[in-house]
C-alpha positions as CSV (number, residue, x, y, z in Angstrom):
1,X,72.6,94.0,120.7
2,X,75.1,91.9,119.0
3,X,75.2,93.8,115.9
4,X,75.2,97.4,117.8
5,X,78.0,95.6,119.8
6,X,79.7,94.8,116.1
7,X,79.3,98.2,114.5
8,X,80.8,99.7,118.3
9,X,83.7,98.3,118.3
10,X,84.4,98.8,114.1
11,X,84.0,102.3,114.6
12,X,86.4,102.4,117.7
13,X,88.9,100.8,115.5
14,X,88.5,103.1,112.5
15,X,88.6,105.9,115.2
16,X,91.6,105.0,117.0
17,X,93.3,104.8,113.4
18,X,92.2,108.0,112.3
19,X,93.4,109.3,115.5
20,X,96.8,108.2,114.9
21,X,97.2,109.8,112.3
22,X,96.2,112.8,113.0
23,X,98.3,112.9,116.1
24,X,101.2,111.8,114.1
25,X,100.9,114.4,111.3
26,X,100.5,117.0,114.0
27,X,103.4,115.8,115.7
28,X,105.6,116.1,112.3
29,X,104.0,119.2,111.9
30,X,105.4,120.2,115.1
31,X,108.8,119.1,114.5
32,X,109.2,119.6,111.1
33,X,107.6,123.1,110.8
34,X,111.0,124.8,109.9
35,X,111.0,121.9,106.8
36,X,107.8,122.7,105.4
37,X,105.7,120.0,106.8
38,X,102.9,122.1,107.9
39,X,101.9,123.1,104.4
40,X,98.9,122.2,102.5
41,X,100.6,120.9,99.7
42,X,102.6,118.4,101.7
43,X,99.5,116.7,102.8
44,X,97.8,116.8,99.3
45,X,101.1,114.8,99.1
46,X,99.8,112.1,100.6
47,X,96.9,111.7,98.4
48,X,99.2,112.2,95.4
49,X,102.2,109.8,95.8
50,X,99.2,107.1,97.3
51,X,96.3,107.5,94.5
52,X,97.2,104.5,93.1
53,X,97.8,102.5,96.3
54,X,94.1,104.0,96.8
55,X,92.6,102.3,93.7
56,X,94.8,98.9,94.7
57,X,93.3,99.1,97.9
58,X,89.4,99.1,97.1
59,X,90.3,96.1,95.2
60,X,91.7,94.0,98.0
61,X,89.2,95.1,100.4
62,X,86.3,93.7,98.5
63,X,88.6,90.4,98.0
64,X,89.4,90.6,102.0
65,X,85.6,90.8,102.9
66,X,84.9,87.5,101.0
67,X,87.5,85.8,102.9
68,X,89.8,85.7,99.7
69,X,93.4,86.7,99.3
70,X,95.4,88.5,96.3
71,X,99.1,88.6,96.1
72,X,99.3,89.2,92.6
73,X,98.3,92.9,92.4
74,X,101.7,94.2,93.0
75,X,103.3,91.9,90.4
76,X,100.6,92.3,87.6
77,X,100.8,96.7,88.3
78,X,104.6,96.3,87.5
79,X,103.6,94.0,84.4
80,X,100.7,97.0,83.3
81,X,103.6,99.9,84.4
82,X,105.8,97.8,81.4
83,X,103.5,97.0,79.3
84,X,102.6,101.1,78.4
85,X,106.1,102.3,79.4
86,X,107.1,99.5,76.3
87,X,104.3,100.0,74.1
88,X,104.8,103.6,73.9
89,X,108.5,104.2,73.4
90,X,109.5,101.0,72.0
91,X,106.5,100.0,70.0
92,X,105.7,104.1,69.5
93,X,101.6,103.0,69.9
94,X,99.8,106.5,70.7
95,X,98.8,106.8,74.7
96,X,95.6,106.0,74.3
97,X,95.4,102.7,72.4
98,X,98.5,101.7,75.0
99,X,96.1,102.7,78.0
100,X,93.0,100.5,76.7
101,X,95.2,97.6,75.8
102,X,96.5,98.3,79.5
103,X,93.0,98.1,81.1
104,X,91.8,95.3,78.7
105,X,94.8,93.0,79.8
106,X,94.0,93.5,83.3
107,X,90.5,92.6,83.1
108,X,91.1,89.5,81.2
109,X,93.8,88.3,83.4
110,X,91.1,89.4,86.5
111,X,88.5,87.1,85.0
112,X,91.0,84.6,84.5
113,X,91.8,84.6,88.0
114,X,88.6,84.8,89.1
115,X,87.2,81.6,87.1
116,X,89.9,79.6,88.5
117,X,89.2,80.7,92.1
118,X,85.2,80.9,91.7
119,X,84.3,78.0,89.2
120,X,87.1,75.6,89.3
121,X,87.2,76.2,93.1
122,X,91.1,76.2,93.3
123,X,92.3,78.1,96.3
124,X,93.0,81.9,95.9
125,X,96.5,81.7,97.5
126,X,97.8,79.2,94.5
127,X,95.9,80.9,92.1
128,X,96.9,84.8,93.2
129,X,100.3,83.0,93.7
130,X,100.5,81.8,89.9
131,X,99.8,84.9,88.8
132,X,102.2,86.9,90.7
133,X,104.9,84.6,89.3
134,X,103.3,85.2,86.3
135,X,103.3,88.9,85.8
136,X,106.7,89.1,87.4
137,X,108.2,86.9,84.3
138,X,106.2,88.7,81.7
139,X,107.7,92.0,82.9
140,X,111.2,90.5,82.8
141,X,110.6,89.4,79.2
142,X,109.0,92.6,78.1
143,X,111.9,94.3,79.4
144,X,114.5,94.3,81.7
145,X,116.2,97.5,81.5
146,X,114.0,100.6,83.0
147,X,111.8,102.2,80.7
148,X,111.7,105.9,81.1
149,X,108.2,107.6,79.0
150,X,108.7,110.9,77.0
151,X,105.1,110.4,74.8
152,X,104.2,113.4,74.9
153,X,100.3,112.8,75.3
154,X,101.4,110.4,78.3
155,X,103.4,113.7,79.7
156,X,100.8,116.0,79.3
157,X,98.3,114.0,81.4
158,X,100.7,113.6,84.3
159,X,101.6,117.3,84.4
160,X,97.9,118.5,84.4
161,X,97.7,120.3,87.8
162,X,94.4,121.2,89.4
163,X,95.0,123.9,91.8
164,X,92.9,124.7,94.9
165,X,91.7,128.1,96.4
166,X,92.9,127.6,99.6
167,X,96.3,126.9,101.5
168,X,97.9,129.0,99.8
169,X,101.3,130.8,101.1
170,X,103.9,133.9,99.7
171,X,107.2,132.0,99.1
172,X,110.4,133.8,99.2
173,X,110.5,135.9,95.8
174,X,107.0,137.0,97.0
175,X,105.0,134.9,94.7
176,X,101.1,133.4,96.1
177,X,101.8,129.4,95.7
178,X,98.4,127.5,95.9
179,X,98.4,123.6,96.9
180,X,97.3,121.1,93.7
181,X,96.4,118.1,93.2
182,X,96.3,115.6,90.2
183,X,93.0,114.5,88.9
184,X,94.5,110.7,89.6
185,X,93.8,111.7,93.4
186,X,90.5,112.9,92.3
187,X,89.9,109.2,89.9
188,X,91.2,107.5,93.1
189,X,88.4,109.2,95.9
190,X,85.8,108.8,93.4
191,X,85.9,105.3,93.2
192,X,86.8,105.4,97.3
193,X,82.9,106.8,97.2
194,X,81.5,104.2,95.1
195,X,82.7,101.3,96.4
196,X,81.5,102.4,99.9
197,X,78.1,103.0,98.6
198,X,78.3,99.7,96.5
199,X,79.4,97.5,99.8
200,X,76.9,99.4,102.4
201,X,73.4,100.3,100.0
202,X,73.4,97.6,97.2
203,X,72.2,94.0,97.6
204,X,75.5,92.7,95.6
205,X,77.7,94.7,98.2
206,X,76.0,93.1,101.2
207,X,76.1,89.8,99.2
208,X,80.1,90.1,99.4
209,X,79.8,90.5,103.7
210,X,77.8,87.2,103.2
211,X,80.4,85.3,101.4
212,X,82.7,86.7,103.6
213,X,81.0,85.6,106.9
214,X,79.8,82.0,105.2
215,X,80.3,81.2,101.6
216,X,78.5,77.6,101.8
217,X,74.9,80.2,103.3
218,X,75.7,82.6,100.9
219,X,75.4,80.5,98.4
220,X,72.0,78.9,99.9
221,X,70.7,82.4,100.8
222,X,71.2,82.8,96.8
C-alpha cells in the first residue's frame, strides 16, 4: 500500500505540472492569438530553443536520483560551445574532427568527475564546484571575445529542416507554411525515451533509485 501510496502521489505531481502547462499555453494562446501564438510552429518552438536543455536535463536527473548534485554542466556546455566555435574558425579543424574532440573532452572530464566523487569519495558539491570554476577559466583562456561559426559543414547541419505534414497554414502572399523541426529535437526525445526505459526496465536503472534511497544498502544489495 505504501508503494501504490508512492507511485499516487508522483503521478499527481507530474499531472498537476502537465496541467499547468497546458492551461498556461492555452491561456497565451488565448491572448496572444492575434501574435501568432496559437500556431504549430510556435510550440515546436519549445522543443527547438530547449533540445539541448532536454539532453542536459536527463543527465541531472539520473545524478538527482542518486542523491548527487552537478553544478558544472552549465559551465563545462559554455567550455564545449568554445571549444568547436574556436576549433573551427580559429584553428579551421573540419566539423567533424571538432565535434569528436567535443564529445571526447566531455567524457573524460565526466569520468574525471566521476572517480573523484565515486572512488575517492569526495563530495559532489566540491567536486561539481571545481569543475564549474574550471570550465569557466578554460573558456576565458580559449577566448574571450564571442566566437561567431561560418564552417560551412557546421551551417549546413543547423539549417537542415525536417518539415511535418500537419499544422500547416496559408500566410499572407498565399503560400502553404508547414511547422519543422530540427533533428536536434528529434536527438534530444530519443534519448528522453531511453533513459526512461533504462531507469524503469533495466536492473542498472533501478540500481540508481537504490543509491538514491540508501547508498550504504545499495552497496550491500550489490
Amino acid at each position: 500500500m505504501k508503494k501504490g501510496k508512492q507511485l499516487n502521489q508522483t503521478s499527481f505531481l507530474l499531472m498537476i505540472t502537465i496541467v499547468l502547462f497546458f492551461v498556461m499555453y492555452a491561456l497565451g494562446c488565448i491572448l496572444f492569438k492575434e501574435q501568432g501564438f496559437a500556431k504549430t510552429q510556435n510550440f515546436l518552438n519549445l522543443f527547438i530553443s530547449n533540445a539541448g536543455l532536454i539532453v542536459i536535463g536527463i543527465g541531472m536527473t539520473i545524478v538527482m536520483i542518486t542523491g548527487g548534485i552537478d553544478i558544472s554542466v552549465g559551465s563545462f556546455v559554455a567550455m564545449a560551445c568554445m571549444m568547436l566555435a574556436w576549433m573551427m574558425e580559429r584553428a579551421h579543424v573540419g566539423a567533424v574532427p571538432a565535434v569528436i574532440i567535443v564529445l571526447i573532452t566531455g567524457i573524460i572530464f565526466g569520468l574525471v568527475q566521476g572517480f573523484l566523487v565515486a572512488y575517492m569519495d569526495i563530495q559532489p558539491f566540491i567536486v561539481t564546484l571545481a569543475g564549474m570554476f574550471f570550465a569557466r577559466g578554460m573558456t576565458a583562456i580559449i577566448s574571450k571575445d564571442m566566437i561567431s561559426i561560418t564552417n560551412e559543414t557546421f551551417m549546413a547541419w543547423a539549417k537542415v529542416k525536417i518539415y511535418l505534414p500537419f499544422g500547416g497554414y496559408v500566410n499572407r502572399k498565399g503560400v502553404m507554411i508547414y511547422p519543422y523541426i530540427y533533428p536536434t529535437v528529434i536527438i534530444a526525445l530519443v534519448l528522453l525515451v531511453l533513459a526512461f526505459i533504462m531507469l524503469k526496465y533495466t536492473k542498472f536503472g533501478r540500481s540508481i533509485y537504490a543509491i538514491g534511497g540508501s547508498q550504504q544498502s545499495a552497496s550491500c544489495w550489490a
